[in-house]
C-alpha positions, 0 to 999 in steps of 0.5 A, spaced: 723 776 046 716 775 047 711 774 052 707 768 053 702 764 058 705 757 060 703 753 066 706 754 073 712 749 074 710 743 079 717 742 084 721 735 083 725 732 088 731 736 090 727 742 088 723 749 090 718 753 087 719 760 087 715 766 086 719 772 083 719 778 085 726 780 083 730 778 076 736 783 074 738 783 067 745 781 067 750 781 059 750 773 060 741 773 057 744 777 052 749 771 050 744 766 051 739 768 046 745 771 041 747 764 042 755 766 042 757 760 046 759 753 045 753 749 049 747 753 047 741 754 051 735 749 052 730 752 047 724 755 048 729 759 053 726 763 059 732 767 061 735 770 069 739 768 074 738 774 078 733 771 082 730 773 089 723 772 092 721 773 099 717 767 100 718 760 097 711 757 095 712 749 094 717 744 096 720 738 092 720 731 095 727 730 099 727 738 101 728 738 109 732 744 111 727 749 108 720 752 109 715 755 105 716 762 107 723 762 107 726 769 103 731 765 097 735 768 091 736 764 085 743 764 082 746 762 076 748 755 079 742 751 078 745 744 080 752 741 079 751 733 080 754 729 085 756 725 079 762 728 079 764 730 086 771 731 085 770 738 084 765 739 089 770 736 094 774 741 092 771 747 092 770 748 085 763 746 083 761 751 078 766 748 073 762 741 074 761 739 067 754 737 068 752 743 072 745 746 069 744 753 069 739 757 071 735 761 065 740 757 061 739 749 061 734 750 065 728 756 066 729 763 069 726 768 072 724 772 067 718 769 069 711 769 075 714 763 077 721 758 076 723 752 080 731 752 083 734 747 087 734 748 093 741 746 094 744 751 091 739 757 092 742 763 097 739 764 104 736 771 104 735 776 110 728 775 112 726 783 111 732 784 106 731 789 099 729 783 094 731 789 088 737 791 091 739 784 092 737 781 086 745 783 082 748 781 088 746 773 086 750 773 079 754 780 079 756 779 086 758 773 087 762 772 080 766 779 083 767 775 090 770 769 088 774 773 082 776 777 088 778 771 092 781 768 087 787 773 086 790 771 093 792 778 094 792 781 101 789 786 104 793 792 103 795 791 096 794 794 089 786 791 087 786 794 079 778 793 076 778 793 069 771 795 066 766 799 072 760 797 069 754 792 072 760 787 075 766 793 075 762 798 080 760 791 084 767 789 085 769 796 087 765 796 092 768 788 094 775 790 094 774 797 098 770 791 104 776 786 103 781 792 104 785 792 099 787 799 095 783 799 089 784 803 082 778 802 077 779 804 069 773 804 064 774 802 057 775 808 052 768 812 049 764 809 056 762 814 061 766 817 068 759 816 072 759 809 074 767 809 076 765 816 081 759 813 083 763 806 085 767 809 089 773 812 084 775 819 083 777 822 077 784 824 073 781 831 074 781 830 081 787 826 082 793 827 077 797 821 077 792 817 082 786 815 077 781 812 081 785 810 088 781 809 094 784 805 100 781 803 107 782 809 113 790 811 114 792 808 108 797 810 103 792 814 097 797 815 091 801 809 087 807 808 084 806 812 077 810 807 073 804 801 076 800 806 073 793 802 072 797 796 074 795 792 081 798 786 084 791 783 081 787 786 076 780 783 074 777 784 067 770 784 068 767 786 062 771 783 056 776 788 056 783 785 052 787 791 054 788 790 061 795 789 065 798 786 071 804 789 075 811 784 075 809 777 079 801 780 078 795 776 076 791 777 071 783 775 073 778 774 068 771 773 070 766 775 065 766 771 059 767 775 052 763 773 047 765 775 040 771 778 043 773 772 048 780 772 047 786 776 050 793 778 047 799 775 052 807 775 050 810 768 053 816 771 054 813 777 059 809 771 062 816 768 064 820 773 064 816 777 070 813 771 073 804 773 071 799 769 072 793 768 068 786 766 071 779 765 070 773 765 074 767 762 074 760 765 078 761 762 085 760 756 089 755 755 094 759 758 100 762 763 095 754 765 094 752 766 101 759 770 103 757 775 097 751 776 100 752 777 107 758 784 105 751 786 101 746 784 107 750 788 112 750 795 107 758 794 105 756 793 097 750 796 094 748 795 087 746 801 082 739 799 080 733 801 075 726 798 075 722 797 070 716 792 068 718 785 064 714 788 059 719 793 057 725 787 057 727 788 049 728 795 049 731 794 056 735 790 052 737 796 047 739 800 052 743 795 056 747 795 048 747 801 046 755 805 049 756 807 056 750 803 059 754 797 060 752 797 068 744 798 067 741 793 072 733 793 071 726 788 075 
C-alpha cells in the first residue's frame, strides 16, 4: 500500500464527514486487498472500518439527529439499503445484499478523512479513549453478536476457539455476559494473549485449561467436555473446533483460503449440533457492544503506531503468534 494526496470528501445526503482519529487494522483489510473473497472491493480501495473520531466536521442533507461535534465511530456496516427491508425488520441488516462496507465498497478510515452514514454509525461516550475503542466497532461487535447468537444461558460452558484480536475480545464478552468460558489457541501461537484475555494455563490448571467463571461459581468442567462447551465460537478460522452433545457451533470470522469446516452428518443428527454463522452486528448489536466497552467491563489489547508504518504493520499482524495485534 501507499500513500497519496486526494481530496477531502464532501458528505451526501444520509452522510457525515469525519476526521479520523482512530483506525484499528482488522484481518478483514488483509482480505480485501489479497482479494480472497467473492465480491471484490471497489478499487482504488482505501481500507478501515475500526473508526472512531471525537467530533463529526460536516453533515449531509437529511441528517437531523446529529451535530457536528458529536463523538462517532464508524463500523464495518456502512449502509444497508431499506430497498430490501425485510432483513432490517428482522433484526438481521448485515446480510442485506445491497449493503456497502465500510474501507470495502466504499473508503475507509485509513485516512485524515472519510464519510459514513450517519445512520449506521456508533454513539460514543462524549470523553471516551478513541483508541481503545476504535476494536470495539469491528472485533467487539462481530464477538457480541456472535455470542448472542448462541442462545446460551448464563452460567453455561462458552468455548472460544482462537484468542486473538477478536479471541481475547470475546473472552472478556462472555465473562461480562456471565457465562463460564474456556479459551483454546491454535497449536504453534503464543500463551500470552489467552492469560492476558482472562485464561489461565494447563500448567496451572491441570484438566481446566483456561476456565474462568462469574464469582461463586463452579470453576472445573467435566473432563470428557474437555475444550467442548454448550457454544463454541470459531473467531479465527480455526477448523478443528468442536461443540458438546446438542451444542453449537458459531462462526464469526470469515476464513479466507481456509474457509471451510469439516462435519459428520451423522454426528450432526445423531447428537442433535447445530451450525451457525455470524456476520459483524447490526445497529443495536453495535451500540450494546460499545457500552459493556464504555462502562470498563472489555478492553481491547492495543499497539500504536503511525499509518506510515501500514506495510510492515502488515507483516507483523502475518507473521505466527501476532494474530491479536491491533494498531492506530
Amino acid at each position: 500500500m501507499r500513500i497519496e494526496q486526494i481530496a477531502v470528501p464532501t458528505p451526501g445526503r444520509g452522510d457525515v464527514l469525519i476526521k479520523v482519529i482512530a483506525c484499528g487494522v482488522c484481518h478483514s483489510d488483509l482480505h480485501a486487498i489479497d482479494g480472497d473473497w467473492r465480491r471484490c472491493p471497489t478499487l482504488p480501495l482505501i481500507p478501515g472500518h475500526e473508526v472512531a473520531r471525537a467530533t463529526s466536521r460536516a453533515l449531509g442533507e437529511g441528517v437531523t439527529d446529529m451535530k457536528v461535534g458529536d463523538a462517532v465511530g464508524v463500523p464495518w456496516m456502512y449502509t444497508a439499503p431499506a430497498a430490501d427491508a425485510r432483513f432490517c425488520m428482522a433484526g438481521m441488516e448485515t446480510i442485506c445484499k445491497a449493503g456497502e462496507a465500510s474501507g470495502y465498497t466504499k473508503p475507509g478510515g485509513y485516512a485524515e478523512y472519510m464519510v459514513a452514514g450517519a445512520a449506521f454509525v456508533a454513539r460514543l461516550p462524549k470523553n471516551a479513549d478513541l483508541y481503545q475503542l476504535a476494536p470495539i466497532l469491528c472485533a467487539g461487535v462481530t464477538t457480541y453478536r456472535g455470542l448472542k447468537r448462541t442462545n446460551a444461558r448464563p452460567g453455561q460452558w462458552m468455548a472460544v476457539v482462537g484468542i486473538g484480536g477478536l479471541g481475547h475480545i470475546a473472552v472478556q464478552y462472555a465473562k461480562a455476559m456471565g457465562y463460564r468460558v474456556a479459551g483454546r489457541r491454535r497449536r504453534g501461537r503464543q500463551a500470552a494473549p489467552r492469560q492476558e484475555a482472562g485464561c489461565g494455563t494447563r500448567r496451572q490448571r491441570p484438566r481446566k485449561e483456561c476456565a474462568t467463571g462469574a464469582p461463586g461459581q463452579d470453576r472445573r468442567r467435566p473432563r470428557r467436555h474437555r475444550h467442548r462447551g454448550r457454544a463454541a465460537g470459531v473467531r479465527a478460522g480455526d477448523r478443528h473446533a468442536a461443540a458438546r452433545r446438542h451444542g453449537l457451533l458459531i462462526s464469526a470470522s470469515p476464513g479466507g483460503k481456509k474457509d471451510e469446516i469439516r462435519a459428520s452428518i451423522s454426528a450432526i443428527t445423531n447428537w442433535e449440533l447445530s451450525v451457525r454463522g455470524s456476520n459483524v452486528g447490526t445497529r443495536l448489536d453495535l451500540n450494546e457492544a460499545v457500552a459493556f466497552a464504555a462502562n470498563g467491563l472489555v478492553t481491547a489489547k492495543i499497539k500504536k503506531a503511525p499509518l506510515e508504518q501500514i506495510n510492515a504493520i502488515f507483516d507483523e499482524t502475518c507473521a505466527p503468534g501476532r494474530s491479536w495485534g491491533v494498531w492506530f
